[in-house]
C-alpha positions in Angstrom: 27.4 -139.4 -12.5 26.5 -138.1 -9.5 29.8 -136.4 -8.7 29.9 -134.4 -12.3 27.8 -131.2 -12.1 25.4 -131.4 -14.8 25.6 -127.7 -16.2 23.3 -129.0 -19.5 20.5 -130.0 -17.4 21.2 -126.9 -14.8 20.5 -124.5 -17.5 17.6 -126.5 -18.9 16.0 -126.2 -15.8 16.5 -122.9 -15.5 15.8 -122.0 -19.1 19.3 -120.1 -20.0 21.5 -120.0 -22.9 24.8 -119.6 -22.6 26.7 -117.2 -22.1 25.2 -115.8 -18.9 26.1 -114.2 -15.8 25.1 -114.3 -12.4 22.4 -111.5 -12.5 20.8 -113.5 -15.7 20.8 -116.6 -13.1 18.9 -114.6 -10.5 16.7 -113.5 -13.2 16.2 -116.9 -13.8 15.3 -118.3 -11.2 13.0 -115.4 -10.2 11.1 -116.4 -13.0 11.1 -120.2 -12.6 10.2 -119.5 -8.8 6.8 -117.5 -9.5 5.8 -120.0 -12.5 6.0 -122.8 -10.3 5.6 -122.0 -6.8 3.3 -124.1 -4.2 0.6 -122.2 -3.7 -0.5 -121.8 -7.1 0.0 -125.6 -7.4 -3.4 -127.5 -8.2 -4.8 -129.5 -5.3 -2.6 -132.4 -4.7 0.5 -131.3 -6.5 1.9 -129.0 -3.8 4.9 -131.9 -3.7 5.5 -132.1 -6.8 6.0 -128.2 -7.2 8.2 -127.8 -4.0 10.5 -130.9 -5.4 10.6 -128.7 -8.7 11.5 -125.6 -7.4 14.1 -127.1 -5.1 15.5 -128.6 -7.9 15.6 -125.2 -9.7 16.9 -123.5 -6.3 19.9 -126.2 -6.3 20.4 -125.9 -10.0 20.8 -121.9 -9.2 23.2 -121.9 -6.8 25.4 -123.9 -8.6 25.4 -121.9 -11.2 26.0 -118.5 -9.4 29.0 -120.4 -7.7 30.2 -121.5 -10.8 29.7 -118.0 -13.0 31.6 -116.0 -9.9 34.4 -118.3 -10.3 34.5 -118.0 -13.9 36.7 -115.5 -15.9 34.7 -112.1 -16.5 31.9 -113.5 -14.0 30.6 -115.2 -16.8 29.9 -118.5 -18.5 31.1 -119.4 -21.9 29.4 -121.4 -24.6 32.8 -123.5 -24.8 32.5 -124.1 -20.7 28.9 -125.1 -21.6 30.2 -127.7 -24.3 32.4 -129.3 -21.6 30.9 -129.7 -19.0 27.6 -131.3 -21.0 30.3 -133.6 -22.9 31.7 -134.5 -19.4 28.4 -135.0 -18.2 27.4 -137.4 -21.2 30.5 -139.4 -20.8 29.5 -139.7 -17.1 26.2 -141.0 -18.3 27.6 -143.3 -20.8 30.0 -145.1 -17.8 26.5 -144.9 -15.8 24.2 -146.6 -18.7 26.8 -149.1 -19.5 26.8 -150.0 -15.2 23.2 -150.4 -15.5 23.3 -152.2 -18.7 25.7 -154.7 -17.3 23.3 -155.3 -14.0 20.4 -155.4 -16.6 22.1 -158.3 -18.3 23.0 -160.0 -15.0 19.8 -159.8 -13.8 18.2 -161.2 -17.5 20.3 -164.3 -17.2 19.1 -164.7 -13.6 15.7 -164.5 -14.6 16.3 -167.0 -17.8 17.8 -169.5 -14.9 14.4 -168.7 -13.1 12.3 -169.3 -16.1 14.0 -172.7 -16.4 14.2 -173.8 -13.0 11.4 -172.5 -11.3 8.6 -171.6 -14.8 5.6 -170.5 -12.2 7.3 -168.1 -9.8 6.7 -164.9 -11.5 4.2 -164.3 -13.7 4.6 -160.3 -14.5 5.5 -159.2 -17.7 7.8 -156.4 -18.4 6.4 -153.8 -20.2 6.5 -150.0 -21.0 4.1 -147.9 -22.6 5.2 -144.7 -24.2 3.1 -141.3 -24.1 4.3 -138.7 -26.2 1.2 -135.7 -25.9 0.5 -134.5 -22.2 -0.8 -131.6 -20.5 0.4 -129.6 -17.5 -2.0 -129.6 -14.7 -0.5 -126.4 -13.2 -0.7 -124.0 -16.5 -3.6 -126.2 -18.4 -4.2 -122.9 -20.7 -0.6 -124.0 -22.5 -3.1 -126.7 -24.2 -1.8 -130.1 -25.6 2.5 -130.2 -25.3 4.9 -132.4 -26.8 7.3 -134.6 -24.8 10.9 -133.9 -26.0 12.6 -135.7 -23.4 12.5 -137.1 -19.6 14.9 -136.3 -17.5 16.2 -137.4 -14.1 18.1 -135.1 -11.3 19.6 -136.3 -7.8 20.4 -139.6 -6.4 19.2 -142.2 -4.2 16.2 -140.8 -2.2 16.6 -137.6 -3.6 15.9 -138.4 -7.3 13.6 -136.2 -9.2 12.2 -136.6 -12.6 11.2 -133.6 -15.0 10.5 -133.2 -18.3 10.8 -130.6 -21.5 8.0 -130.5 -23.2 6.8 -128.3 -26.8 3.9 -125.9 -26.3 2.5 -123.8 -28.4 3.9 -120.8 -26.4 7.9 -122.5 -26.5 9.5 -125.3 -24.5 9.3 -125.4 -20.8 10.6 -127.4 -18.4 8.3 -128.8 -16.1 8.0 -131.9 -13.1 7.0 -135.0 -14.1 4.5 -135.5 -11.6 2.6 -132.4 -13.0 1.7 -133.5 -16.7 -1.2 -135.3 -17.5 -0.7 -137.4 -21.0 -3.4 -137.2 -23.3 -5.1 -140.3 -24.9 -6.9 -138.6 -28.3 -8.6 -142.2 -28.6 -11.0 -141.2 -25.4 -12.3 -138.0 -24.8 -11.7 -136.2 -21.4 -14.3 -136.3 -18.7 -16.1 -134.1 -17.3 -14.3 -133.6 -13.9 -11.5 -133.2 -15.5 -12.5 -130.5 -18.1 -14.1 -128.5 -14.9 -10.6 -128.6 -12.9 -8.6 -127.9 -16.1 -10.3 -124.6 -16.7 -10.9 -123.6 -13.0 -7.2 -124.0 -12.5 -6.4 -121.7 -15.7 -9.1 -119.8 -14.7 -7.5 -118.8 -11.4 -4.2 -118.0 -13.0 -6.0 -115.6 -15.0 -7.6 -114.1 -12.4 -4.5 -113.5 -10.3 -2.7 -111.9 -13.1 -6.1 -109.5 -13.4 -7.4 -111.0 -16.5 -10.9 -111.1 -15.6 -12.3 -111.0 -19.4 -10.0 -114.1 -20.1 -11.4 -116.2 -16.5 -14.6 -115.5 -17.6 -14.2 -116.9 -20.6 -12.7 -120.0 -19.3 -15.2 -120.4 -16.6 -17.9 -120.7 -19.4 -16.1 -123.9 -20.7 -16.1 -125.0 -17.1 -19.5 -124.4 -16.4 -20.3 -126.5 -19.8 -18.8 -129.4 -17.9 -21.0 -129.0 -14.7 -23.5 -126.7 -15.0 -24.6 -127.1 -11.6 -21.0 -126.3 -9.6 -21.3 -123.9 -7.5 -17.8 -122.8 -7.0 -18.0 -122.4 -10.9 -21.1 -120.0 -10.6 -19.6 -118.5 -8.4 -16.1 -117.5 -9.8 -18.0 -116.5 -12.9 -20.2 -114.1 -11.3 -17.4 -112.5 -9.7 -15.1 -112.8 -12.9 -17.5 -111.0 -15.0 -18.4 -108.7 -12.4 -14.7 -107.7 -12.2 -14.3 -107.0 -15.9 -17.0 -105.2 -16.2 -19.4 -107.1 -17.9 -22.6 -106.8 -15.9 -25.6 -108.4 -18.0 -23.4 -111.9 -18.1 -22.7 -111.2 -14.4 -26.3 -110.9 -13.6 -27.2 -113.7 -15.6 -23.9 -115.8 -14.0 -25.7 -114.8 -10.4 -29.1 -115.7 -11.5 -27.6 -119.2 -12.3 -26.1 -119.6 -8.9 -28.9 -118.5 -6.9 -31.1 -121.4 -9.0 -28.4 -123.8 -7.8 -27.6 -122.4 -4.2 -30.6 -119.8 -3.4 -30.6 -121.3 0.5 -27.9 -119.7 1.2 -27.0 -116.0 1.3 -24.0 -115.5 -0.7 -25.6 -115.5 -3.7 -28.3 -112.6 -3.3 -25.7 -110.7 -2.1 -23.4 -110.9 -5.4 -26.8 -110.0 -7.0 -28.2 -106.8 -5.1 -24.4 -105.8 -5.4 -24.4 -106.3 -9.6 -28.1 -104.9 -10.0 -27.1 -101.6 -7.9 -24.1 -100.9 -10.0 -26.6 -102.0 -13.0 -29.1 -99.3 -11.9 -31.6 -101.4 -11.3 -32.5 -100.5 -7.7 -35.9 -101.6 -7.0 -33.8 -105.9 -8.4 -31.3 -105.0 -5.8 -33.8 -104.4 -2.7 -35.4 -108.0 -3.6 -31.5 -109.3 -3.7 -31.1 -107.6 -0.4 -34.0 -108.5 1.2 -33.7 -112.1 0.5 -29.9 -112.1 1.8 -30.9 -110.5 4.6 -33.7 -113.2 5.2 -31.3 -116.0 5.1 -28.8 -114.0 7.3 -31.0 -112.7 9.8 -28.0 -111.6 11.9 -25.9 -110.1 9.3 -26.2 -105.9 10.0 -24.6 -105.1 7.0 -27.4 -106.9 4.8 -30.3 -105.1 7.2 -28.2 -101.9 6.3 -28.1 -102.3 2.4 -31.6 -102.9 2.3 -32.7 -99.9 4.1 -30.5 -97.7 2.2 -31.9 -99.5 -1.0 -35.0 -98.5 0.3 -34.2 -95.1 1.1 -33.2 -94.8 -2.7 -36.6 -95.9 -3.8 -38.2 -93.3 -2.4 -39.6 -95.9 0.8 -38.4 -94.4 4.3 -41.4 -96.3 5.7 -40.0 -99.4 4.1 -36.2 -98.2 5.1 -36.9 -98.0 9.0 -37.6 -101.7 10.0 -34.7 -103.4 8.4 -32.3 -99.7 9.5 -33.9 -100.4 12.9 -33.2 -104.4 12.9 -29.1 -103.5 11.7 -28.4 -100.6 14.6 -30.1 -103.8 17.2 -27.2 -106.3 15.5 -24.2 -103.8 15.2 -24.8 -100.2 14.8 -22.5 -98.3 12.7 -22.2 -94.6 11.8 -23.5 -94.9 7.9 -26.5 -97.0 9.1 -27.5 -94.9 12.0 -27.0 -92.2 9.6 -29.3 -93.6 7.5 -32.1 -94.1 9.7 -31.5 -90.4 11.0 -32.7 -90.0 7.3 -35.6 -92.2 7.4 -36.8 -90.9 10.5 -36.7 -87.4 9.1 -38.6 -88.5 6.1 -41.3 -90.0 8.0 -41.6 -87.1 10.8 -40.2 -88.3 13.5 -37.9 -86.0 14.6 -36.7 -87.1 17.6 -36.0 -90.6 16.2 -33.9 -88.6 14.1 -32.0 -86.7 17.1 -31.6 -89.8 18.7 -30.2 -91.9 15.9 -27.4 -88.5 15.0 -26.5 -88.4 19.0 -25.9 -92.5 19.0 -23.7 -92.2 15.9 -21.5 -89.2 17.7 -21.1 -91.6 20.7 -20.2 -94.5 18.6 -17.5 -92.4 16.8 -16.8 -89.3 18.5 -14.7 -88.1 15.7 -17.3 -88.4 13.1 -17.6 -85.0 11.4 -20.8 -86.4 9.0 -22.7 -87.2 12.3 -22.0 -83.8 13.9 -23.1 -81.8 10.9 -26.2 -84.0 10.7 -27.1 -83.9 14.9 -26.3 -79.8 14.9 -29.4 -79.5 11.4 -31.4 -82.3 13.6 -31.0 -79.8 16.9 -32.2 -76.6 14.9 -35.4 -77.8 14.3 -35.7 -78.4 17.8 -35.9 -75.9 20.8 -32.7 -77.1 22.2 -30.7 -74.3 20.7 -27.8 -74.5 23.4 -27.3 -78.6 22.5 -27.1 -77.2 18.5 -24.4 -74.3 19.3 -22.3 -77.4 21.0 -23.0 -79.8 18.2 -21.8 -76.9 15.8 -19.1 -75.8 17.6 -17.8 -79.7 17.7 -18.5 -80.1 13.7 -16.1 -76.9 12.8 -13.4 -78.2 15.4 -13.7 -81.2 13.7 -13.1 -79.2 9.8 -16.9 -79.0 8.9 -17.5 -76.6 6.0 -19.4 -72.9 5.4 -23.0 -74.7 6.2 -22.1 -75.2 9.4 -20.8 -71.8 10.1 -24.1 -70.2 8.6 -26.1 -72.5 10.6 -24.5 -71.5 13.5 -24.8 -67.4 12.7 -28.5 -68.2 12.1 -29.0 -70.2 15.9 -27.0 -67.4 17.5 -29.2 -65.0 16.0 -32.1 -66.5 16.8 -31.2 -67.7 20.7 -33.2 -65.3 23.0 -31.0 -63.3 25.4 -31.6 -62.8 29.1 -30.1 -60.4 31.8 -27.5 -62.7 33.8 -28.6 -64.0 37.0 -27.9 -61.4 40.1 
């Protein structure tokens, strides 16, 4: 058998009908290859999908070989007939092999049974499953086993199986269905990792609606999982849908409020929700339970800042540019300071963002309007002069017609 190229259970792998070429065997197993590739495998069936898909690979490239040699680069349903009666016929010679050995080693264990009754005491039995689900694509549901099959030899054996879902046959590992007892009802853990799993697929075709949706039966199973929460919030977040994402993050922070993550998700949903003054308690509790992230000390004081609270803004701006200062938060303080009165805190925050990035044409327009309130009028003319090399816009230009006007002259020195 293992000399006669099975073309049946090659192209019932791949999922062709014949007659096909060798572009419709590529196609194949293109499609094959991104259904059951390793990494979207379920935790501990990584094996089980790199054995399929080598299989599937295998399969392929026998086929290609044998469609290029074929007449018109193609192969026939007729070649398909005779190489699958060739290949039952090998079966037949190997099933009658076995069911010799079988026999042989029946009448060796009825000579056992009679000379020696107490040396084995295991039964032989089989128990037959027809219903089972696919632990990679659990969102097919409840399939029906239409046959098991067996490719390779020796060490290389693999077993796979075709099985009727509700969305058409599909040929899947062995090692990847689950079969279904209807008398018992499924457990909890195993509820939670069927719809995460489907979940996932649904989010890394774009889905989000769909994961959602998935993630509440998921959450039903464990209500207190906080990878669950947390796929939720993001799902619905993603689609959209920000009153369940705000209630999704409310539910995580119940279960994990020690740790940041979780605030953050919320200020992030109430901001795009409008509710600003939700988001700065968000923020400020992230920010509390990571004092030494600057971008958290940098949301809230630009939360802040759109409350109408530069008091409020300056400590947490202040406590980011100590961390890691960056141009949009020193920026931001500029604006604080200038809202409180403090000008040269305002200066000095526009100068430190056009040392941090020289190329900054924001923080050169904002330094040259800091430097015209000021009496360094020479300082402003530079800061201009950099801003319009830079491509700042008709405010700059008018700013600096206005300073020049206004600069005192004076006879040059003797």
């Amino acid at each position: 058998m293992a000399n006669v190229f099975n073309l049946e259970q090659a192209m019932l792998l791949l999922e062709l009908e014949p007659p096909f070429g060798v572009r419709d065997v590529q196609l194949a197993r293109r499609r094959m290859a991104k259904r059951w590739h390793p990494d979207i495998a379920p935790p501990g069936r990584q094996h089980e999908h790199q054995r399929h898909l080598q299989a599937i690979n295998d399969a392929a490239d026998e086929l290609e070989i044998l469609a290029e040699g074929s007449r018109g680069g193609r192969i026939s349903v007729n070649a398909a007939k005779a190489s699958a009666a060739a290949s039952r016929q090998a079966r037949a010679e190997e099933g009658q092999r076995a069911y010799e050995a079988e026999q042989r080693a029946r009448k060796a264990a009825a000579e056992r049974a009679q000379h020696d009754p107490f040396g084995d005491r295991l039964p032989d039995h089989s128990v037959v499953h027809r219903y089972a689900r696919c632990l990679t694509y659990p969102e097919w549901g409840v399939g029906s086993v239409t046959g098991i099959y067996f490719s390779g030899g020796g060490d290389e054996v693999q077993q796979w199986a075709r099985v009727q879902f509700a969305q058409g046959i599909r040929t899947v590992p062995a090692g990847s269905l689950r079969f279904v007892d209807f008398s018992k009802p499924d457990a909890g853990a195993d509820r939670l990792e069927r719809f995460m799993t489907a979940a996932t697929h649904a989010m890394a075709e774009g889905e989000y609606a769909l994961a959602a949706q998935r993630l509440i039966y998921a959450r039903d199973a464990d209500p207190t999982n906080v990878g669950v929460l947390r796929l939720m919030t993001l799902a619905f977040w993603q689609a959209g849908k920000l009153e369940p994402a705000a209630r999704a993050v409310r539910d995580w922070a119940r279960v994990d409020g020690e740790r940041p993550a979780a605030h953050r998700f919320a200020a992030r949903i109430y901001e795009d929700m409008g509710a600003l003054d939700l988001a700065a308690e968000a923020a400020e509790r992230a920010a509390k339970r990571a004092p030494g992230d600057a971008g958290e000390w940098e949301r809230l004081g630009r939360l802040r800042l759109q409350l109408h609270d530069p008091a409020g803004a300056l400590a947490p701006l202040r406590r980011a540019q100590s961390l890691r200062a960056s141009v949009e938060g020193l920026l931001d303080l500029a604006l604080a300071c200038s809202l409180c009165g403090d000008l040269g805190g305002e200066v000095s925050a526009c100068e430190a963002a056009t040392r941090l990035e020289p190329e900054s044409t924001d923080a050169w327009v904002r330094l040259a309007h800091a430097l015209a309130r000021t009496d360094r009028l020479g300082d402003c003319l530079a800061a201009c002069e950099t801003a319009l090399e830079l491509g700042a816009h008709q405010e700059v230009l008018d700013l600096r017609e206005r300073i020049l006007r206004a600069e005192p002259r004076v006879l040059p020195a003797v």
